[in-house]
C-alpha positions in Angstrom: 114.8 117.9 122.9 117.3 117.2 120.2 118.7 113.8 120.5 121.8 113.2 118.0 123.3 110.5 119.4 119.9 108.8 119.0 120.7 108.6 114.7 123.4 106.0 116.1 120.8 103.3 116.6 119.7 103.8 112.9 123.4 103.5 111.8 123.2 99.9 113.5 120.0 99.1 111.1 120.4 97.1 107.8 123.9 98.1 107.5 122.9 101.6 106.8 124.3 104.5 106.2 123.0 107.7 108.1 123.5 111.3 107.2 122.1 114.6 105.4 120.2 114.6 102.6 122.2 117.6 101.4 125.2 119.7 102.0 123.4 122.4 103.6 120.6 121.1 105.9 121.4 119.0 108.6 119.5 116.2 109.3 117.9 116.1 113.0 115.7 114.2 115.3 114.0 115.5 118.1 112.4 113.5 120.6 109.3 115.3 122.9 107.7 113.4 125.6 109.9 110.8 126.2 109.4 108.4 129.4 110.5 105.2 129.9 108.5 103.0 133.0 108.1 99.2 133.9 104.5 98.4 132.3 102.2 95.6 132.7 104.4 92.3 133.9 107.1 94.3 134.6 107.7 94.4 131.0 109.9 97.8 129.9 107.7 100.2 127.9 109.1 103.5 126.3 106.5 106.1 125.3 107.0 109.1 123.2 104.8 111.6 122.5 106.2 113.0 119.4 109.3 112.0 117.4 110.2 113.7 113.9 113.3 113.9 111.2 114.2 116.3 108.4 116.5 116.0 106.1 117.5 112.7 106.4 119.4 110.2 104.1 120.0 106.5 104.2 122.2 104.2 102.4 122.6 100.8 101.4 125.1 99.8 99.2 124.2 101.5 95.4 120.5 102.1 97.5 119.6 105.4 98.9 116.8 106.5 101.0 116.3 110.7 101.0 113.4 111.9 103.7 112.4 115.8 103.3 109.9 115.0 106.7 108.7 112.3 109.0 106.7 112.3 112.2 105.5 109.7 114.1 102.1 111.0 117.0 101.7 108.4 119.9 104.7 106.3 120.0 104.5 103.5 122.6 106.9 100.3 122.3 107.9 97.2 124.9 110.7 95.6 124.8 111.2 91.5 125.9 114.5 89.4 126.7 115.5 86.8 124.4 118.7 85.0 125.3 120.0 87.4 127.3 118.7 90.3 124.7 116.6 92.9 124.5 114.2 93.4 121.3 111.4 95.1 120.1 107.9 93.3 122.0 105.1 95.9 120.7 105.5 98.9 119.1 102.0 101.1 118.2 101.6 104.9 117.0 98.2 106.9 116.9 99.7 108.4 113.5 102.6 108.7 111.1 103.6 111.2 108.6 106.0 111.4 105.9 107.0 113.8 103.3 109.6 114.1 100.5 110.3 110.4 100.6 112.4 108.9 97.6 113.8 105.7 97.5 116.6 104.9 94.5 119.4 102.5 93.1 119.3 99.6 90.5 116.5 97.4 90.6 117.5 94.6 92.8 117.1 93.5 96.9 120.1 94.9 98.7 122.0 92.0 100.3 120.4 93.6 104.4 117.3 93.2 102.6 117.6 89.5 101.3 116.4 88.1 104.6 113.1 89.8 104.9 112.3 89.2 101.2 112.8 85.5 102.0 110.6 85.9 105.0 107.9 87.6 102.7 108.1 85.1 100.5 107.6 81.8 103.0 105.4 83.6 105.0 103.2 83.7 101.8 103.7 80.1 101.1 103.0 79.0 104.5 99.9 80.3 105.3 97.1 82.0 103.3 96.0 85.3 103.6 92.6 86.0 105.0 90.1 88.8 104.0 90.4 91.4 106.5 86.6 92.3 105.6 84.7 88.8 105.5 86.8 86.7 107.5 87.6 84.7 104.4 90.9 82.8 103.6 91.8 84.5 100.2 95.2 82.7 98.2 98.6 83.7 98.7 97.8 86.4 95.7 94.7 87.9 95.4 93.6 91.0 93.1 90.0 91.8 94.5 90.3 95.3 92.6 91.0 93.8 89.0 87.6 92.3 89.2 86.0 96.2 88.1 89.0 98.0 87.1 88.1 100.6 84.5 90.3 102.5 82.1 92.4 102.4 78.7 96.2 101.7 77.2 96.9 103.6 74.1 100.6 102.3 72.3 102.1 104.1 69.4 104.5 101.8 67.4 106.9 103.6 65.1 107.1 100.8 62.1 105.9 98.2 63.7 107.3 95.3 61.2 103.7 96.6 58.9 105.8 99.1 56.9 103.8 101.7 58.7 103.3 103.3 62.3 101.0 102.1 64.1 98.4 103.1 67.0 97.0 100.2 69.6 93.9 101.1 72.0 93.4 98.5 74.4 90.0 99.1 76.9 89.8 97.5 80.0 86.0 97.3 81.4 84.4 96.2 84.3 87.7 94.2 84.5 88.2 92.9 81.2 90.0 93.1 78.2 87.6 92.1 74.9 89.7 92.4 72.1 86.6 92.6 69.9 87.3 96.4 71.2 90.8 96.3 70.6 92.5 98.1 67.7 95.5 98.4 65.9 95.6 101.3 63.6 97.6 102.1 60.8 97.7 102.9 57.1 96.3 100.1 54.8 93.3 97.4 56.3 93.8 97.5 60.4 95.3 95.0 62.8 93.5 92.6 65.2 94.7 92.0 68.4 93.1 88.5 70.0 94.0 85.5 71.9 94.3 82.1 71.4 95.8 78.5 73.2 98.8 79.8 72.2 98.8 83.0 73.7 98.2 87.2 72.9 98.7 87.4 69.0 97.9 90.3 66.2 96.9 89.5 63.0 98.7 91.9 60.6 98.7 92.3 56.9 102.2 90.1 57.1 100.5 87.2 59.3 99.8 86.1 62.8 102.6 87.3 65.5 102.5 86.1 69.1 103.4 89.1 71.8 103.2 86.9 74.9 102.7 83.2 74.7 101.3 80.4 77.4 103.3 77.9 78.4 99.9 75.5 78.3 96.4 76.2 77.3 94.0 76.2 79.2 95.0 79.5 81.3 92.5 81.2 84.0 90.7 83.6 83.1 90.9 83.9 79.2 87.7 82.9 76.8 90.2 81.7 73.4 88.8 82.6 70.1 86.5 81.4 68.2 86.4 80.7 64.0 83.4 80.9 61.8 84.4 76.9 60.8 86.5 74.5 62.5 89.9 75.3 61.9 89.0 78.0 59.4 91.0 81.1 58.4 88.0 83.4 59.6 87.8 84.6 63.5 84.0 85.1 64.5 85.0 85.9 68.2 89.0 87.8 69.4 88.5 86.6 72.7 89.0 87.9 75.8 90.6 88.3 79.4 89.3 88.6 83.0 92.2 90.3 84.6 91.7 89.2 88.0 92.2 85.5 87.8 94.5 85.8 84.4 96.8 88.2 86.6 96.1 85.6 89.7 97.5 82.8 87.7 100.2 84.0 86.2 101.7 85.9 89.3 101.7 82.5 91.7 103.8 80.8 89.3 107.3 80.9 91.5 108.5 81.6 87.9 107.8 81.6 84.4 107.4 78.1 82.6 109.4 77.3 79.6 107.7 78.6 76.7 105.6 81.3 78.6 106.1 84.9 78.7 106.8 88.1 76.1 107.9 87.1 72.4 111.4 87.6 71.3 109.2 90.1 68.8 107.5 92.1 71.3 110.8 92.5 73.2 111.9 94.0 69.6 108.7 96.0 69.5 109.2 98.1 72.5 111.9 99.2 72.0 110.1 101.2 69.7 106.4 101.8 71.1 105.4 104.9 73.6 102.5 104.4 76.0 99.9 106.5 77.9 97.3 104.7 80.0 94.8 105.4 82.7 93.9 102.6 85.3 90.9 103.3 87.6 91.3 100.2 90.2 88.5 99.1 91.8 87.6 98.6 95.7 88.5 95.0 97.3 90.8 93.0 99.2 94.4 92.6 97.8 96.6 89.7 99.0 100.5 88.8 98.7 102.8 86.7 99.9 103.0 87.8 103.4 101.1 90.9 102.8 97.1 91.9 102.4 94.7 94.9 102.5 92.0 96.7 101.5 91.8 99.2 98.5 88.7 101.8 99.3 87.3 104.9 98.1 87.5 104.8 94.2 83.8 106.7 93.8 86.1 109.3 95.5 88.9 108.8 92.5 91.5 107.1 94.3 93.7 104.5 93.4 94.1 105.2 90.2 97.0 104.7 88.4 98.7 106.6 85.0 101.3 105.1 82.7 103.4 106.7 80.7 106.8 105.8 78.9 108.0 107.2 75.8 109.9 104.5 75.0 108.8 101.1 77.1 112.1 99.3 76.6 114.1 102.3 78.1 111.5 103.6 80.8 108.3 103.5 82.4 106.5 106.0 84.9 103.9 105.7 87.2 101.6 108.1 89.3 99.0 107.7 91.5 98.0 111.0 93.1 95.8 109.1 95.7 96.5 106.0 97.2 93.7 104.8 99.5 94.1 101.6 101.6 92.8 100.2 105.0 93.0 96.9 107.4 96.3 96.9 105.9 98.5 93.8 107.0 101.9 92.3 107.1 104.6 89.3 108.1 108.2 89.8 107.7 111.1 89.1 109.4 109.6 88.3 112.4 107.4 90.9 113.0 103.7 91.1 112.4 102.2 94.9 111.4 99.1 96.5 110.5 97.7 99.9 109.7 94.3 101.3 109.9 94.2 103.6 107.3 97.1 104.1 104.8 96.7 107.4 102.2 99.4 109.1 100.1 100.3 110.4 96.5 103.1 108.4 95.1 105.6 108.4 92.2 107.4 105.4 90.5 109.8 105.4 87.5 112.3 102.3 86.1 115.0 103.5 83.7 116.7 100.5 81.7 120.2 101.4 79.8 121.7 98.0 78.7 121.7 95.1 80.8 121.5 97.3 83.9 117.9 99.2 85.5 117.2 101.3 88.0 114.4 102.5 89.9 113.3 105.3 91.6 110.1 105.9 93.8 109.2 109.1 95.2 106.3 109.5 97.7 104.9 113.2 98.0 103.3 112.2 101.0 102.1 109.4 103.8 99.9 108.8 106.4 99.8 106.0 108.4 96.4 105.8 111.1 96.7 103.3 113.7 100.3 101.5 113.2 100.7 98.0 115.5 103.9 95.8 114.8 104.8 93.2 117.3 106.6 89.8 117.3 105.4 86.8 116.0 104.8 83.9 117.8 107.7 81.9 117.1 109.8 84.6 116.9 108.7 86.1 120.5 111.3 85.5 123.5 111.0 83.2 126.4 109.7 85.8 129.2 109.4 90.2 129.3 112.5 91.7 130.9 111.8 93.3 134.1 113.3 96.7 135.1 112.2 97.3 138.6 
């Protein structure tokens, strides 16, 4: 059956806006299966064998939300009393599917959205994520796949302060970054990119300049370069990066320390370097605050990710035409979900014009295997409602 009058509990969501994502389709939902009985405990349980949308569009302030397609297989959800209210108890599906998904508008967290990024946040800082594999407690940000990620950045830099153009390959194997293999191309003797206490530097004709800088040496993850003589002018050894506990580090600082970050320079620089890249993640757990899972199936090519941005200060695209993830889990505003299996093809891209960017993520497809959200604990009411 078609149910419009349904699309009115949506409208009560988030403060958002329902309608069509276009002036000629209409958007629908249709409901088969429906049946609503007293389950276990007396606690109300809805079941519905099959819900779907088309055409749908949602918006949030300057945010919008268009869906070509979603349907959800095997719905089943209880509801509990708390203070004198009805909400969501458990809520399960046997499988969801989404098309023609894209999500837009400046890159910031609507103000309905504030809440549960404050929850994602403390839920990260209160308690650490465990590995859904080995039972192990993992820190609130965990990279598993960085330890063998695989693949290359190429940079082109038109006149990069060296008089001349300039071409940087940068080669990231087994999950490092040795800049003994890093070049910096260009007419006249080449470029060296390495690192040092300081931070990520290239030694040009003109001198040493710094494109991102520590706050405080040591950092994890990075061997600093050597010299052929104490304090000499000659470097024996560029240094390197291990990218999982380098990116671990730096990504659990609540926010950059004085001193640390990109170079005054570099910010120059991109406003005038393109970039092409391929990164092949690697299989593992991943962990954030409030959120963890489990990448899976690169022999088979998935997860990886391509870069591209003709300009890096302006825009930056991203595409990963597999996305492969299981034992996915997460805490947020109350609720505590997790997925079985989670595949899809996605799209990213941030534009930048001034002081202002904006975002947009398109996702070709989704499918979600074995969906469970539910209170948590503390959040969960006093006793089930019973409808008799």
């Amino acid at each position: 059956m078609t149910t419009p009058s349904a699309i009115s509990i949506v409208d009560m969501l988030l403060g958002l806006q329902f309608g069509a994502s276009d002036g000629l389709e209409r958007d629908r939902l249709t409901l088969e299966g429906v049946s609503w009985a007293a389950g276990v405990g007396g606690v109300p349980e809805i079941s519905i064998a099959r819900i779907e949308a088309t055409s749908v569009m949602l918006r949030s302030g300057p945010h919008e939300i268009r869906v070509g397609r979603v349907a959800v297989q095997g719905l089943r959800c209880t509801l509990e009393s708390a203070e004198g209210r009805l909400r969501l108890g458990v809520l399960t599906a046997e499988r969801v599917d989404t098309t023609g998904l894209k999500l837009s508008g400046p890159l910031e967290i609507p103000s309905q959205l504030e809440p549960i990024a404050d929850s994602l946040r403390e839920a990260g800082a209160a308690t650490p994520a465990s590995d859904p594999s080995a039972g192990a407690t993992l820190p609130d940000w965990f990279l598993g796949p960085l330890a063998t990620v695989e693949g290359s950045i190429r940079g082109h830099i038109e006149d990069a302060q060296l008089l001349f153009d300039a071409e940087v390959t940068i080669p990231i194997r087994a999950g490092r970054i040795d800049f003994r293999d890093a070049t910096v191309e260009h007419v006249g003797p080449d470029s060296r990119m390495g690192v040092s206490r300081m931070g990520i530097y290239v030694d040009a004709p003109n001198g040493r300049s710094y494109v991102y800088q520590f706050a405080a040496a040591p950092v994890s993850g990075v061997e600093f370069e050597r010299r052929g003589i104490p304090l000499g002018p000659f470097v024996s050894d560029r240094g390197r990066i291990d990218l999982q506990p380098f990116a671990e580090t730096i990504l659990s600082a609540a926010a950059p320390r004085a001193g640390q970050g990109l170079t005054g320079q570099a910010l120059t620089l991109l406003g005038r370097t393109s970039l092409e890249g391929e990164i092949r993640l690697g299989d593992g757990a991943v962990a954030m605050p409030g959120t963890r899972a489990q990448l899976q199936r690169r022999s088979a090519g998935d997860n990886t990710l391509r870069l591209r941005s003709p300009k890096m200060a302006a825009s930056l695209d991203v595409e990963m035409a597999s996305l492969a993830l299981r034992e996915a889990y997460a805490n947020f505003a109350g609720l505590q979900g997790q997925c079985g299996t989670i595949a899809g093809r996605l799209h990213a891209s941030l534009q930048a014009s001034g002081a202002e960017s904006r975002f947009e993520l398109e996702i070709a497809s989704l499918e979600l295997l074995g969906l469970h959200i539910e209170a948590a604990p503390s959040a969960r009411g006093a006793s089930p409602a019973s409808i008799a």
